[in-house]
C-alpha positions as protocol buffer text, in pm:
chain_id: "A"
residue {
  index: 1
  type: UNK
  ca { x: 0 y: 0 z: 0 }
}
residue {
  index: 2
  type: UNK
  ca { x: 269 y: 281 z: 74 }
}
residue {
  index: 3
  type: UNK
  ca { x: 449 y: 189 z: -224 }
}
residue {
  index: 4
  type: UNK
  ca { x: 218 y: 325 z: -464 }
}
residue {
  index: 5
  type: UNK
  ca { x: 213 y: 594 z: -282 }
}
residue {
  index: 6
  type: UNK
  ca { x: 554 y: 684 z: -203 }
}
residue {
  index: 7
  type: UNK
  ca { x: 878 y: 555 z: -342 }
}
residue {
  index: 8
  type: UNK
  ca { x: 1034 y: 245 z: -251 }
}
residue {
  index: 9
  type: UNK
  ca { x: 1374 y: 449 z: -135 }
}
residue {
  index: 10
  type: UNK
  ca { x: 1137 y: 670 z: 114 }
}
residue {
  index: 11
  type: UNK
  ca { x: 982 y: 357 z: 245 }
}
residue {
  index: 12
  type: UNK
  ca { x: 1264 y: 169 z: 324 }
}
residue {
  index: 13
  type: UNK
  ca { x: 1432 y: 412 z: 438 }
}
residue {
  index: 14
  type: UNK
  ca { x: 1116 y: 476 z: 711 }
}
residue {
  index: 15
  type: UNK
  ca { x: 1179 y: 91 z: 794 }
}
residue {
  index: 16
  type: UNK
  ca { x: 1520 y: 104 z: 835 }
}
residue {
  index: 17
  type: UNK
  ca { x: 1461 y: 382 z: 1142 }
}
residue {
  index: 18
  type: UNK
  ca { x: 1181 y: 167 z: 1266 }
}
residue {
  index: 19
  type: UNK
  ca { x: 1414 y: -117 z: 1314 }
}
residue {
  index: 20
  type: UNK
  ca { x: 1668 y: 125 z: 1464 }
}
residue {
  index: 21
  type: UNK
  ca { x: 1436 y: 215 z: 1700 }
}
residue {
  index: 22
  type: UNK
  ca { x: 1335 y: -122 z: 1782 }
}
residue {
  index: 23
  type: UNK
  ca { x: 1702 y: -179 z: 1852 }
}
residue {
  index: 24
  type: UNK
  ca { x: 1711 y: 104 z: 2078 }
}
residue {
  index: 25
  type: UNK
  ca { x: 1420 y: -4 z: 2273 }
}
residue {
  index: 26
  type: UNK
  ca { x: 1561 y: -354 z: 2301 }
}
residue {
  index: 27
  type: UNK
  ca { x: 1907 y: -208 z: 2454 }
}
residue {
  index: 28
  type: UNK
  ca { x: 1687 y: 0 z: 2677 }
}
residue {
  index: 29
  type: UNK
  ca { x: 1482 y: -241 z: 2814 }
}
residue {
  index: 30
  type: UNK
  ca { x: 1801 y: -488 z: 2894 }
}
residue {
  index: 31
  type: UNK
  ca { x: 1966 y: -154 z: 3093 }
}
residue {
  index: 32
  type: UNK
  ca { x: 1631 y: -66 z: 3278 }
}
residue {
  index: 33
  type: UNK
  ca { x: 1515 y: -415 z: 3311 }
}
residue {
  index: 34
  type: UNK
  ca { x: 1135 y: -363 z: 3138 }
}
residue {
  index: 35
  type: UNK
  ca { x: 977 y: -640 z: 3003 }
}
residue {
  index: 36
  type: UNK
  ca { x: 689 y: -420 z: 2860 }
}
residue {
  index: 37
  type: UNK
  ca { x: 969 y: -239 z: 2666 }
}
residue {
  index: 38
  type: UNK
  ca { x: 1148 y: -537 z: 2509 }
}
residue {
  index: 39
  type: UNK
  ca { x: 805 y: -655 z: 2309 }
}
residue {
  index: 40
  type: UNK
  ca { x: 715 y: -304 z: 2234 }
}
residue {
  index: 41
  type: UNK
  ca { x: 1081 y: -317 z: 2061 }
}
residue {
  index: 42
  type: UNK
  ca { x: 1072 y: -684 z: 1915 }
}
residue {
  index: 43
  type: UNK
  ca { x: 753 y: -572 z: 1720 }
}
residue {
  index: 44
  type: UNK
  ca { x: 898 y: -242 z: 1609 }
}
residue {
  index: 45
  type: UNK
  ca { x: 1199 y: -437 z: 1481 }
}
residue {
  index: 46
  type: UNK
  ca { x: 956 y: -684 z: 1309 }
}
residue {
  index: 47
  type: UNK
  ca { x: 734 y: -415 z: 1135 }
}
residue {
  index: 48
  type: UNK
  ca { x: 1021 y: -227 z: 1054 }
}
residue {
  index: 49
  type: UNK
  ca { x: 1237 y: -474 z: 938 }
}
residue {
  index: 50
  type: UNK
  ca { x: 892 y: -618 z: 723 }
}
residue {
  index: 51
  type: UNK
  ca { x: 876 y: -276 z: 581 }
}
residue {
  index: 52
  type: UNK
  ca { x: 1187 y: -215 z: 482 }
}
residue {
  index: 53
  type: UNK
  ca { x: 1181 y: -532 z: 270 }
}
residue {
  index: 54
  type: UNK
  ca { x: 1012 y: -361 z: -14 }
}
């Protein structure tokens, strides 16, 4: 659906930070000890990793 409406650069690039993030929020969650935190992060690395697969 987004790429017809964007370009496949501009979505994958908007994947790529997802996953970042969800790396981010992984590290976090190991440091602070949040459970909560780590899944929020393993699903933003899965949708951004599935959207940057275009």
């Amino acid at each position: 659906w987004l790429e017809t409406r964007l370009s496949k650069r501009t979505v994958a690039a908007w994947g790529g930070w997802g996953a970042l993030l969800g790396f981010v929020l992984i590290v976090f969650s190991g440091i602070t000890f949040n459970q909560s935190v780590f899944y929020a992060g393993v699903v933003l690395l899965g949708v951004g990793t599935g959207i940057s697969t275009v």
